[in-house]
PASEBA-429967 format. One record per residue (C-alpha): residue number from 1; x, y, z; residue in one letter. Coordinates in steps of 0.2 Angstrom, whole numbers. Layout:
N
num->NUM c1->X c2->Y c3->Z residuo->A
...
END
This chain:
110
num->1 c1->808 c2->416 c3->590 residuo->X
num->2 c1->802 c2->423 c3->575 residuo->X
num->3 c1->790 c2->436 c3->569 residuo->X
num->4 c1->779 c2->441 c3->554 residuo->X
num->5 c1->771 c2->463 c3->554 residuo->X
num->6 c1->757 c2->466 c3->542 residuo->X
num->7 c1->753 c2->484 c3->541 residuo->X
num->8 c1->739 c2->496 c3->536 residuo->X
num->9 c1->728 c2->482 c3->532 residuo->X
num->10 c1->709 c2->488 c3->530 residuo->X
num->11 c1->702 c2->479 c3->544 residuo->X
num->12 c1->695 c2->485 c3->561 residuo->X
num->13 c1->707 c2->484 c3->575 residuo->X
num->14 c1->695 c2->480 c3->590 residuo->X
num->15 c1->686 c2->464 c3->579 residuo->X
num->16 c1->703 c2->458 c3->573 residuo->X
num->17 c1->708 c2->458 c3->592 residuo->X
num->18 c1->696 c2->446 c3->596 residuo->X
num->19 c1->702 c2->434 c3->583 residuo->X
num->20 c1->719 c2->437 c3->591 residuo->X
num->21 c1->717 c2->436 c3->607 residuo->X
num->22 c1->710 c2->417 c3->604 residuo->X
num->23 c1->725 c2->411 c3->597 residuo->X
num->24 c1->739 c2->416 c3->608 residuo->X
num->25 c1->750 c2->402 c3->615 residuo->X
num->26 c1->739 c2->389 c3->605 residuo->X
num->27 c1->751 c2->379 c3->595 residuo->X
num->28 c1->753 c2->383 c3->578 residuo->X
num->29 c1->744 c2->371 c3->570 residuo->X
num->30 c1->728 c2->369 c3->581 residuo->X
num->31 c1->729 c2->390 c3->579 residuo->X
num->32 c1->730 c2->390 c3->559 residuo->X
num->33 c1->716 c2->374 c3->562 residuo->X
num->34 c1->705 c2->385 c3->571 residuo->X
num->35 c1->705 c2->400 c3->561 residuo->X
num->36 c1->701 c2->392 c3->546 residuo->X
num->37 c1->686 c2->389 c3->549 residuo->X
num->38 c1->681 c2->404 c3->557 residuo->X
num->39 c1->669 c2->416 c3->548 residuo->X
num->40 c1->679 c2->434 c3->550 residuo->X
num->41 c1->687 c2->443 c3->538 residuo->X
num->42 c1->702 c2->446 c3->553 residuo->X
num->43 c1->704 c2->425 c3->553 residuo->X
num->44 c1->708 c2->423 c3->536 residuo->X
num->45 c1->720 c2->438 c3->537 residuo->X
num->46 c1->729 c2->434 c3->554 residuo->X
num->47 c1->730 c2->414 c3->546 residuo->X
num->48 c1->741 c2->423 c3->532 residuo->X
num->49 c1->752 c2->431 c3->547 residuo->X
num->50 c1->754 c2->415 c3->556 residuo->X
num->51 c1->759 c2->404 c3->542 residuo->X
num->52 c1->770 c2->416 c3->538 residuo->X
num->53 c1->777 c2->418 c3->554 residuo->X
num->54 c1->781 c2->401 c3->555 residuo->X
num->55 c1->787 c2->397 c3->538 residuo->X
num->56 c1->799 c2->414 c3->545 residuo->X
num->57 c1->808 c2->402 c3->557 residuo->X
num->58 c1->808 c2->388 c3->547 residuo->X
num->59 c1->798 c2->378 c3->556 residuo->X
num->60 c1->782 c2->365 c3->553 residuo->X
num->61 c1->768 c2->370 c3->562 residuo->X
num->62 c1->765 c2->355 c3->573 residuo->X
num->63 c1->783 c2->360 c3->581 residuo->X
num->64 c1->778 c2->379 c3->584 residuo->X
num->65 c1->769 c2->389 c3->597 residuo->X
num->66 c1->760 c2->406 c3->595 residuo->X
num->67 c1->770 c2->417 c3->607 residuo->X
num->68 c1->760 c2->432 c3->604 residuo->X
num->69 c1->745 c2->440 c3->592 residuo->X
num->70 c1->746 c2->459 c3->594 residuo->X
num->71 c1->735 c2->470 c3->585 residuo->X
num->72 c1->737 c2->489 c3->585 residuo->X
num->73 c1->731 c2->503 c3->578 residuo->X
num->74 c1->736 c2->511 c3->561 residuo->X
num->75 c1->730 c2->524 c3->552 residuo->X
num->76 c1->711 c2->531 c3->550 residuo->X
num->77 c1->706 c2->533 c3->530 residuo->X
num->78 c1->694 c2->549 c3->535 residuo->X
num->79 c1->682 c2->550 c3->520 residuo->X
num->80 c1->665 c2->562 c3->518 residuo->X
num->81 c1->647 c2->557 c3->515 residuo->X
num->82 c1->636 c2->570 c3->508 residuo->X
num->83 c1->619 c2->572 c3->518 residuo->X
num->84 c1->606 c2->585 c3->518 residuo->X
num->85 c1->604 c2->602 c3->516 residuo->X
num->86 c1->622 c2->601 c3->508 residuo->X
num->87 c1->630 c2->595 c3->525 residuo->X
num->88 c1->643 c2->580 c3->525 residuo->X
num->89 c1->646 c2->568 c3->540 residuo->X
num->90 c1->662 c2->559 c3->542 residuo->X
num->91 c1->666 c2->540 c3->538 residuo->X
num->92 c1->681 c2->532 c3->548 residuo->X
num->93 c1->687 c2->517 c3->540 residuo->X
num->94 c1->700 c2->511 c3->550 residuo->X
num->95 c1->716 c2->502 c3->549 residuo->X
num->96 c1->728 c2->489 c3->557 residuo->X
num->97 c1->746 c2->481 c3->561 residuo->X
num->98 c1->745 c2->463 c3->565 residuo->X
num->99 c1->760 c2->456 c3->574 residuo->X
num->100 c1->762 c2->437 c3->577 residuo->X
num->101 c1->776 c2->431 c3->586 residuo->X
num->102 c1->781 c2->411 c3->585 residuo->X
num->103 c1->792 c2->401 c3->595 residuo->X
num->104 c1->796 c2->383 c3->595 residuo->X
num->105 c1->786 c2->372 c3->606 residuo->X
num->106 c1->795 c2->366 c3->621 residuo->X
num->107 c1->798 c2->348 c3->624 residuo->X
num->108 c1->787 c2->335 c3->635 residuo->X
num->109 c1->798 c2->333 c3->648 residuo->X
num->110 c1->810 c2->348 c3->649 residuo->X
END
């Protein structure tokens, strides 16, 4: 089993979930097939993760497995936007720590 850990990237954790979510225990290739083409920003980051959690353990992609996508929370960039009457109102801009775990396909028969 190998792994690939992206951290603090500048994408929502509960949209990239969804992404993630989809792809677990897809085989590789069909998973880096399908996110390809999907329209989200967290597809074309988690496509990175996988490829390189595959080229990791040294495999092709047609002979690995995603075992598991986890996405977690990471730091909140907390930033101020003026308003009215000189008040501010706070802007959350949130981070996350994609995890992709891959594992090489089991045989047919065995």
């Amino acid at each position: 089993m190998s792994r690939a850990l992206l951290k603090n990237i500048r994408l929502s954790p509960t949209k990239a979930r969804l992404i993630g979510r989809e792809i677990q225990g897809m085989n590789a290739e069909a998973a880096l097939a399908a996110l390809q083409f999907m329209p989200n920003k967290a597809a074309r980051i988690i496509y990175k993760v996988v490829a390189s959690a595959v080229a990791n353990a040294g495999l092709e992609a047609n002979e690995a497995t995603v075992s598991s996508c986890r996405v977690d929370q990471g730091p909140v960039l907390r930033r101020w936007r003026p308003r009215a009457r000189g008040r501010a109102t706070p802007i959350r801009k949130p981070t996350a720590n994609i995890l992709v775990e891959v594992a090489e396909a089991k045989k047919g028969g065995e």
